[in-house]
Each structure stands twice: as structure tokens, then as C-alpha cells.
LOPA-955024 format. One record per residue (C-alpha): residue number from 1; residue in three letters; x, y, z. Coordinates in steps of 0.2 Angstrom, whole numbers, always signed. Layout:
BEGIN
<r tordren="NUM" tipa="ALA" u="X" v="Y" w="Z"/>
...
***
This chain:
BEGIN
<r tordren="1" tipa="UNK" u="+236" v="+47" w="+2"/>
<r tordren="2" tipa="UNK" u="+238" v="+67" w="+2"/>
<r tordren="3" tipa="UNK" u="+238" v="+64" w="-18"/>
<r tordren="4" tipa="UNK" u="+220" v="+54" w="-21"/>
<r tordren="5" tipa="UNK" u="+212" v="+65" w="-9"/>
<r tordren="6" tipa="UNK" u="+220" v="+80" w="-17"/>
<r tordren="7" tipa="UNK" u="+213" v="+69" w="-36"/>
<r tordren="8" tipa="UNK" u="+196" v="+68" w="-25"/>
<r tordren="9" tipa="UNK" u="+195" v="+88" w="-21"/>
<r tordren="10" tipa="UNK" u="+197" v="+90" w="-39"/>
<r tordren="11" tipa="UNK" u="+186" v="+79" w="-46"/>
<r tordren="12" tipa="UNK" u="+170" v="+89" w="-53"/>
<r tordren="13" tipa="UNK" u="+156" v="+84" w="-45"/>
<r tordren="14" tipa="UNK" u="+136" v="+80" w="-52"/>
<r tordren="15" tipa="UNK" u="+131" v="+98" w="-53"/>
<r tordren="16" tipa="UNK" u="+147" v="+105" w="-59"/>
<r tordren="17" tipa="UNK" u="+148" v="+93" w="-75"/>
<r tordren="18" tipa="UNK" u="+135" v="+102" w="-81"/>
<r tordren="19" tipa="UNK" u="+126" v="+116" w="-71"/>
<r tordren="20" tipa="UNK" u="+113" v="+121" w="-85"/>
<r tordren="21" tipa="UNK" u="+106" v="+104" w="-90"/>
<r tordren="22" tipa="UNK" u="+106" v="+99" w="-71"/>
<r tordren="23" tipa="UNK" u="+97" v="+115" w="-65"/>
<r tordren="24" tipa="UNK" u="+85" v="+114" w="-79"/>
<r tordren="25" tipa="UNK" u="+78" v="+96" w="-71"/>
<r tordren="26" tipa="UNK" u="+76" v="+102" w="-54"/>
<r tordren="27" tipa="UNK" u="+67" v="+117" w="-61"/>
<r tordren="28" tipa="UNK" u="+48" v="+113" w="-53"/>
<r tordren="29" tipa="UNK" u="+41" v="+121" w="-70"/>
<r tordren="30" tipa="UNK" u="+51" v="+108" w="-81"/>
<r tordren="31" tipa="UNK" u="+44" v="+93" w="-72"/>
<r tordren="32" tipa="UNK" u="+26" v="+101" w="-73"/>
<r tordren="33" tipa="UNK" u="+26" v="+101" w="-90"/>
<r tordren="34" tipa="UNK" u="+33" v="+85" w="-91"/>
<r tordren="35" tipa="UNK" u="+20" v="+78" w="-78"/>
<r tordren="36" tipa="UNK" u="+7" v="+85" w="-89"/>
<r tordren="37" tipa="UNK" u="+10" v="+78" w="-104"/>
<r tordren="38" tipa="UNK" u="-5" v="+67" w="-100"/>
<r tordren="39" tipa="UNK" u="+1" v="+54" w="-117"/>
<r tordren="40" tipa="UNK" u="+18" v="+51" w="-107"/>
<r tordren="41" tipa="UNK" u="+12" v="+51" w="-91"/>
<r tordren="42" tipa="UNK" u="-3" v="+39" w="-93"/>
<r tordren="43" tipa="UNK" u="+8" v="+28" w="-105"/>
<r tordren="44" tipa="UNK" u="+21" v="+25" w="-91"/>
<r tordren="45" tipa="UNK" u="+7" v="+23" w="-76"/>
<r tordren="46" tipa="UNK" u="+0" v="+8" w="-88"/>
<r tordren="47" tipa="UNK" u="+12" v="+0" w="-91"/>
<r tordren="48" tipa="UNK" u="+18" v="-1" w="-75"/>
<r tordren="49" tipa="UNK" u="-1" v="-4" w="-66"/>
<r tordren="50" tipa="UNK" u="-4" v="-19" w="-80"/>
<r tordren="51" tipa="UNK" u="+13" v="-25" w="-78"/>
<r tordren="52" tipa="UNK" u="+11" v="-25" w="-59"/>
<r tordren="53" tipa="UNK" u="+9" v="-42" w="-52"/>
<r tordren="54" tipa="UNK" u="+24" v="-49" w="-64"/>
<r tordren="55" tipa="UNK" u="+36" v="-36" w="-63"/>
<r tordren="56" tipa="UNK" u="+32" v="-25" w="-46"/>
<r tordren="57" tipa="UNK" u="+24" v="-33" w="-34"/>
<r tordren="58" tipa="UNK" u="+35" v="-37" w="-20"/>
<r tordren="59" tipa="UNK" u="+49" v="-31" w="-31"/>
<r tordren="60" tipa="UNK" u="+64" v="-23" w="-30"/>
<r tordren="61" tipa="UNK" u="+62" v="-7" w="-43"/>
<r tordren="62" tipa="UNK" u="+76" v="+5" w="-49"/>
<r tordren="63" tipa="UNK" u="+69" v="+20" w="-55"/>
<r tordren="64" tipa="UNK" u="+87" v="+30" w="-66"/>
<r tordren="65" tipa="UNK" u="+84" v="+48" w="-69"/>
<r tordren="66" tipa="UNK" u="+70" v="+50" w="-56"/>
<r tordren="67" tipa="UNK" u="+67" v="+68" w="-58"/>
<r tordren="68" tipa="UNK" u="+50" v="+71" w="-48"/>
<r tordren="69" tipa="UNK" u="+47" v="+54" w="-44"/>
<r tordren="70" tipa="UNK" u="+31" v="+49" w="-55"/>
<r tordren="71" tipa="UNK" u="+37" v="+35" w="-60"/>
<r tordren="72" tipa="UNK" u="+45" v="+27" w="-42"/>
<r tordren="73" tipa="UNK" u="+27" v="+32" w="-34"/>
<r tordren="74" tipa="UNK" u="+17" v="+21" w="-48"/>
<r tordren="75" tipa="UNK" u="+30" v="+9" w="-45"/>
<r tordren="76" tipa="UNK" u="+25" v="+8" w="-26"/>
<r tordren="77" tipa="UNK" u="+8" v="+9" w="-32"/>
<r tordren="78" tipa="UNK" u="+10" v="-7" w="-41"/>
<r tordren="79" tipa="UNK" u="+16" v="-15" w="-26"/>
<r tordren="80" tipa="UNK" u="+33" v="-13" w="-25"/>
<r tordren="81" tipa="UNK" u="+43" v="-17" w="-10"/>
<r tordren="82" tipa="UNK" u="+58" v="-5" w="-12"/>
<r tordren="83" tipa="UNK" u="+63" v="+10" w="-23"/>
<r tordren="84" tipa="UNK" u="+78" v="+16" w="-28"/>
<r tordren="85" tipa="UNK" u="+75" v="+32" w="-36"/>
<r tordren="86" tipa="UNK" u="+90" v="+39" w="-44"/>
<r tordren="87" tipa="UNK" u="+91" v="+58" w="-49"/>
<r tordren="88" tipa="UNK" u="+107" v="+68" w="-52"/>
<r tordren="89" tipa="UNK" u="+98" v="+85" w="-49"/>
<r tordren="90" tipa="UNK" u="+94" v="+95" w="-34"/>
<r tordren="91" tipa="UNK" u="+75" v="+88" w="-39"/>
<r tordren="92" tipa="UNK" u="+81" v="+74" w="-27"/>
<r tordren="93" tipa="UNK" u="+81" v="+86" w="-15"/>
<r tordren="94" tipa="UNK" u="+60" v="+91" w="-17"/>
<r tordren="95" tipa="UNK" u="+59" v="+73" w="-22"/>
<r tordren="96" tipa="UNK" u="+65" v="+66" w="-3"/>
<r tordren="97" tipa="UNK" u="+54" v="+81" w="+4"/>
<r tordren="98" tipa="UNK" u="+37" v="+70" w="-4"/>
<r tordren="99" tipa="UNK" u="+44" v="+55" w="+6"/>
<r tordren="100" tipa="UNK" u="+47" v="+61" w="+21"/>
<r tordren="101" tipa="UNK" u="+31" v="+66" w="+22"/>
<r tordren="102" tipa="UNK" u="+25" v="+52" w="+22"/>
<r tordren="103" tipa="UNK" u="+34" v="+48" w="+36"/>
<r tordren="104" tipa="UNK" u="+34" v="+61" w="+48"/>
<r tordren="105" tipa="UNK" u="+17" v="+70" w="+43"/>
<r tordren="106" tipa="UNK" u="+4" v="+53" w="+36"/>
<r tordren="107" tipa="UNK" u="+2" v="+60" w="+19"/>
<r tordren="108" tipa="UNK" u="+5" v="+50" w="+5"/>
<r tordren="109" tipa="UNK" u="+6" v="+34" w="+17"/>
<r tordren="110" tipa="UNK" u="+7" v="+23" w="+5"/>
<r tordren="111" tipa="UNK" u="+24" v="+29" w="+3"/>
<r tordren="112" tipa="UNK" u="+33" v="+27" w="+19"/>
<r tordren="113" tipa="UNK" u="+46" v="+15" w="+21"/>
<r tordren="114" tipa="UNK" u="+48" v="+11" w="+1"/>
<r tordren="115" tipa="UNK" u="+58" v="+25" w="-8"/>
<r tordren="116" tipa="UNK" u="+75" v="+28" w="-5"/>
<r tordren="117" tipa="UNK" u="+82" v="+41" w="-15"/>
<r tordren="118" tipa="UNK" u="+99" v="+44" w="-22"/>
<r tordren="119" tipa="UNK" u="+107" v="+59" w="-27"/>
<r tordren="120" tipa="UNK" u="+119" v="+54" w="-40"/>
<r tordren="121" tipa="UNK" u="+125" v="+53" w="-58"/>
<r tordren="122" tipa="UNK" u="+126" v="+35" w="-64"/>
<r tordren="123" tipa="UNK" u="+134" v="+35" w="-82"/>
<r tordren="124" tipa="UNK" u="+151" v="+28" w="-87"/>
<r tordren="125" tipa="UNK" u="+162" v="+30" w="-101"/>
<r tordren="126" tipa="UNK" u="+154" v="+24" w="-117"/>
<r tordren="127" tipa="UNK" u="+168" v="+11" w="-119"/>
<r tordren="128" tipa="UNK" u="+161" v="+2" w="-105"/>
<r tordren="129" tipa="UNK" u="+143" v="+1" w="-110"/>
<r tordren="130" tipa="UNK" u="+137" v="-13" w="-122"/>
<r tordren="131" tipa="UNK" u="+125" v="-10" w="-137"/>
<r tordren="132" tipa="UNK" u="+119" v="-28" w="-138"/>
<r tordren="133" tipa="UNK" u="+125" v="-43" w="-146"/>
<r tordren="134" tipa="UNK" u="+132" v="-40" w="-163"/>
<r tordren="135" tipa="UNK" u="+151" v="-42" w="-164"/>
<r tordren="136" tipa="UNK" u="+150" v="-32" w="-181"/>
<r tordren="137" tipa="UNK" u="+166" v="-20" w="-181"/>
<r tordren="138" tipa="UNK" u="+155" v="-7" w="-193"/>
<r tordren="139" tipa="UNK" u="+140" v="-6" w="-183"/>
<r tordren="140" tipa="UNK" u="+151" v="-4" w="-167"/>
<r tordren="141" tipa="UNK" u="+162" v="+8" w="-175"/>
<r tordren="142" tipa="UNK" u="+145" v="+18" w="-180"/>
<r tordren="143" tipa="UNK" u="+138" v="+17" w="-162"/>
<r tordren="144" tipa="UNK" u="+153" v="+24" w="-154"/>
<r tordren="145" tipa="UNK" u="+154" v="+39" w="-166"/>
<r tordren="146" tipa="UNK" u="+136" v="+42" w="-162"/>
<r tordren="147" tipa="UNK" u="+139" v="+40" w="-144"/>
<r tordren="148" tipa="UNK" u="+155" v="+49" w="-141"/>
<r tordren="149" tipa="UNK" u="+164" v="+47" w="-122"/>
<r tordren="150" tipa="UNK" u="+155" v="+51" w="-107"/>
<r tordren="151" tipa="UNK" u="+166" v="+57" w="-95"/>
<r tordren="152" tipa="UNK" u="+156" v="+51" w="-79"/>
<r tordren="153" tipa="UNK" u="+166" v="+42" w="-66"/>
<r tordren="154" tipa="UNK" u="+157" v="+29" w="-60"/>
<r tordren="155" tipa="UNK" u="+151" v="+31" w="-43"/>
<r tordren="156" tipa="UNK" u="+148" v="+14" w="-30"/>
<r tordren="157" tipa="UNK" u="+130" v="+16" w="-28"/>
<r tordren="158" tipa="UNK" u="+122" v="+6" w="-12"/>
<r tordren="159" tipa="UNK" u="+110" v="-3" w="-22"/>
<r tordren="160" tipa="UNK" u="+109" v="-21" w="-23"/>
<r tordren="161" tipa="UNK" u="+103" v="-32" w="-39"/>
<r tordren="162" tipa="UNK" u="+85" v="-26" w="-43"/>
<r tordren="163" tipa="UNK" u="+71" v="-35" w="-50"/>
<r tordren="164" tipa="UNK" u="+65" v="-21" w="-60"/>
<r tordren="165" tipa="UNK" u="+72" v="-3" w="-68"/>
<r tordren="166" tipa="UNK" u="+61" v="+10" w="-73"/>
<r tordren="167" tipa="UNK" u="+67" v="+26" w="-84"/>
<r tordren="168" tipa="UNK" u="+61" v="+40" w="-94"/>
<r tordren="169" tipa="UNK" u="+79" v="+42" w="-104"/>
<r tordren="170" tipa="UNK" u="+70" v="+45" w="-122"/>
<r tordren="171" tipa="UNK" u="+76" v="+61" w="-130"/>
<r tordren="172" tipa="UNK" u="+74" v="+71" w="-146"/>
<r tordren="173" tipa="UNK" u="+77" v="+56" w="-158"/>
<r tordren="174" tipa="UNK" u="+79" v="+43" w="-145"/>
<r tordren="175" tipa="UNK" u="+94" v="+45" w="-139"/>
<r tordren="176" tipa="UNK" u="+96" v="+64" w="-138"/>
<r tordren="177" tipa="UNK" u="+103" v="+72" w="-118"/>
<r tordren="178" tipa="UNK" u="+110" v="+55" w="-118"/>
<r tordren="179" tipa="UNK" u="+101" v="+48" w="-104"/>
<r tordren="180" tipa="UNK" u="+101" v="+32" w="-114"/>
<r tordren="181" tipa="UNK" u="+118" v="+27" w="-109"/>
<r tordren="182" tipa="UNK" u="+114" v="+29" w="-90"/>
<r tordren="183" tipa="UNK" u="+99" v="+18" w="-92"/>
<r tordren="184" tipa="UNK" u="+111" v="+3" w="-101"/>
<r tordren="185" tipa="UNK" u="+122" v="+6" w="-88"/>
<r tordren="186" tipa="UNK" u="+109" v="+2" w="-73"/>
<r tordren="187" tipa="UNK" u="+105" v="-15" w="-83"/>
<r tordren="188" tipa="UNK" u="+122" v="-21" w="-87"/>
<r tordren="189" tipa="UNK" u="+127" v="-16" w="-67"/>
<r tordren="190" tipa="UNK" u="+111" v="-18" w="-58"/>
<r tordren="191" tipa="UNK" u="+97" v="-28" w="-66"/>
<r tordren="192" tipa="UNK" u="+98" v="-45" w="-59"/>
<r tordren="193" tipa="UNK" u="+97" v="-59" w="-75"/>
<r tordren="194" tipa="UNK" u="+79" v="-62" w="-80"/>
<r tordren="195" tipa="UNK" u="+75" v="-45" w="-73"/>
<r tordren="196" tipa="UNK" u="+62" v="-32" w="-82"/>
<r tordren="197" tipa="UNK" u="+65" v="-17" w="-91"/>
<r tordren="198" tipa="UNK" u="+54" v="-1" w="-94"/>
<r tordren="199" tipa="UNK" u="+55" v="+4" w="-108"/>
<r tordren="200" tipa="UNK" u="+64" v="-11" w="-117"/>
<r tordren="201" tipa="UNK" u="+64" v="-6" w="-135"/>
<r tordren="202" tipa="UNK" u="+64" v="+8" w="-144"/>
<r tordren="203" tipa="UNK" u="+62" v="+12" w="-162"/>
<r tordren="204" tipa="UNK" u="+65" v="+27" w="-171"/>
<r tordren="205" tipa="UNK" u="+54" v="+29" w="-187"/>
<r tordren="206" tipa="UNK" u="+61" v="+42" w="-203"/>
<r tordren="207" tipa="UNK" u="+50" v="+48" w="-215"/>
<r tordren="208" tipa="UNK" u="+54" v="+59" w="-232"/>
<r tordren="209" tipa="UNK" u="+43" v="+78" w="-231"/>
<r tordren="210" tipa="UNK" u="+43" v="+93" w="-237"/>
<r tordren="211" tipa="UNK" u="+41" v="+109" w="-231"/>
<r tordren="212" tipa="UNK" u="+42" v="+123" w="-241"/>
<r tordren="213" tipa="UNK" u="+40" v="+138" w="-227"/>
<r tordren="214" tipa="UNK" u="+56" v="+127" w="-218"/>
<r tordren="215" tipa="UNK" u="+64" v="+125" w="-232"/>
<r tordren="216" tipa="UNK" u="+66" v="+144" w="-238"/>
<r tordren="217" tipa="UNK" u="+70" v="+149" w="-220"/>
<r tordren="218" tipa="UNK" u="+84" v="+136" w="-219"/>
<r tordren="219" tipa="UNK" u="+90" v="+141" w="-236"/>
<r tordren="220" tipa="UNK" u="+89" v="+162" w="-231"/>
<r tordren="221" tipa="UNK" u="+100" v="+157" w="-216"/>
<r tordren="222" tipa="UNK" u="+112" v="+148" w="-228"/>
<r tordren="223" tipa="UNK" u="+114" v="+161" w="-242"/>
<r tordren="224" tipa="UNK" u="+118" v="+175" w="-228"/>
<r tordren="225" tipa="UNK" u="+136" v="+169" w="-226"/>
***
């Protein structure tokens, strides 16, 4: 017992993985310029209000990778009866601040009683995470180069099957920062069958240019060594 307790010490905890990435979410300014990306943010709160009656009202909504909470409080606006907002950042922190005022001091009363949120990391090793059905050892071998290990325990979370999840995990690319692989994660361990996904596709979309300005500065950098 002295050993696993000695493992748990050890073991590096959400913040510790990765102190930069973490502390750039919960900075106030990064999620401002995020909230005001008005294409993003009005995209999300659509989808979500037209969606509404099928997929939130009187549902039970997972929302991975929370970060200020945008898109667990259009969730409840939809009509959602519970919220799990998940955010590995200390943004959980401002994030719990929001609904407890809603509690404690009747702002926001709409919100009270239907968020919870978590503060936790929820990806896994890679090997774990299915990249859909196709059995095909090339396009398998190809994924798992693209998506190399994660090494993120994987934490019991004290959320039951939900109807709905919710994320913003689209990087540079689609599936730059990697968030991806906490969103398939929540759907392979926590979306009950039949349940809804947003976003549930993604497409990324290449295209021949050129750039002649780019293209000398990339070359000047190259020649210099």
C-alpha cells in the first residue's frame, strides 16, 4: 500500500503535464479572444439553439474542454437538464465562480442547479482510442504515427452516460493541440448509444498556392545554414 500511494505522489498531475499550454487556457484574455470570434461563437450557439428540442432539452450534456463555459451555458439555454463541464485548466476555477453565482447571488438564474464542473484532464493513451470502423493495417498504421501516445492516465470521472457531448477540440489543421483525442475519448466512454455529437465531422480541405514573398523568406532561412 505504502508503494501505490508512493506511485500516486509521483504521479504528475493536470497542471504539471504541461504548465504552458494549461496556463495559456485559463488566461481571461485567451478566452476573450476566443469568445470574440463572433463566426465561432455564433456557429456553436446555433447549432446548439436549432438542435435544441432533439438534442438538449431535458438532456444530459457533456461539454470536454469547457474552458469558459460558453458552450455549457448555450447548452442550458437550450434546455438542458444537467451539465458536465470538463476543463483541465484553472479556468474551471473562474468558470465555478459564474455558477455559483447563480446560486448564491440570483445572477445568471437560469443557471443554478444545472452545471457541474470538473476539473480534470480526460485523454488516454492513443492505443486506446478508436479512429472508426476501418480495419485497414495501413490507415491504422498512418493514424497512430500522426497521433503519437498520449501519456494521460485516465482519471474515473463521476459522470454517468450522457445524452449529448459538446466540444471545441478543432486545432490548427483539425487536429493540432490534440484535443481531438479527448473528445473521441468522452464518446467512446461516456456518450450513451444513439447519443449526439457536436461537432460530428470534420473535413480538412488542401489547396496548391503560391506565395512568392513566403516562399523567398522560407528559402533565405534555409540557405543560412
Amino acid at each position: 500500500m505504502a508503494t501505490n500511494k508512493q506511485e500516486d505522489s509521483n504521479r504528475p498531475t493536470t497542471e504539471t503535464r504541461d504548465p504552458q499550454y494549461f496556463a495559456y487556457y485559463a488566461m481571461l484574455q485567451h478566452q476573450q479572444n476566443m469568445l470574440q470570434d463572433s463566426v465561432r461563437t455564433s456557429t456553436y450557439r446555433s447549432a446548439i439553439l436549432l438542435n435544441g428540442p432533439a438534442c438538449f432539452q431535458d438532456k444530459v450534456v457533456m461539454d470536454v474542454g469547457a474552458g469558459s463555459g460558453i458552450l455549457s451555458y448555450f447548452s442550458v439555454q437550450a434546455g438542458a437538464k444537467k451539465v458536465y463541464a470538463v476543463e483541465a485548466s484553472n479556468m474551471a476555477a473562474k468558470m465555478k465562480k459564474i455558477v455559483e453565482a447563480a446560486k448564491t447571488q440570483g445572477k445568471n438564474v437560469f443557471l443554478k442547479d444545472k452545471i457541474e464542473v470538473i476539473q480534470v484532464a480526460i485523454v488516454r493513451t492513443i492505443d486506446a482510442v478508436s479512429f472508426g470502423p476501418s480495419a485497414d493495417p495501413l490507415r491504422q498504421s498512418i493514424l497512430h504515427t500522426c497521433f503519437p501516445p498520449a501519456k494521460i492516465e485516465e482519471p474515473n470521472l463521476p459522470i454517468p452516460q450522457v445524452d449529448t457531448i459538446i466540444s471545441e477540440p478543432i486545432g490548427v489543421l483539425l487536429i493540432h493541440e490534440r484535443m481531438l483525442e479527448s473528445f473521441i475519448h468522452a464518446r467512446d466512454h461516456y456518450l450513451k448509444p444513439g447519443g449526439a455529437l457536436f461537432p460530428s465531422k470534420g473535413v480538412i480541405y488542401l489547396a496548391p498556392f503560391t506565395d512568392a514573398g513566403l516562399w523567398s523568406e522560407t528559402m533565405g532561412k534555409a540557405r543560412f545554414w
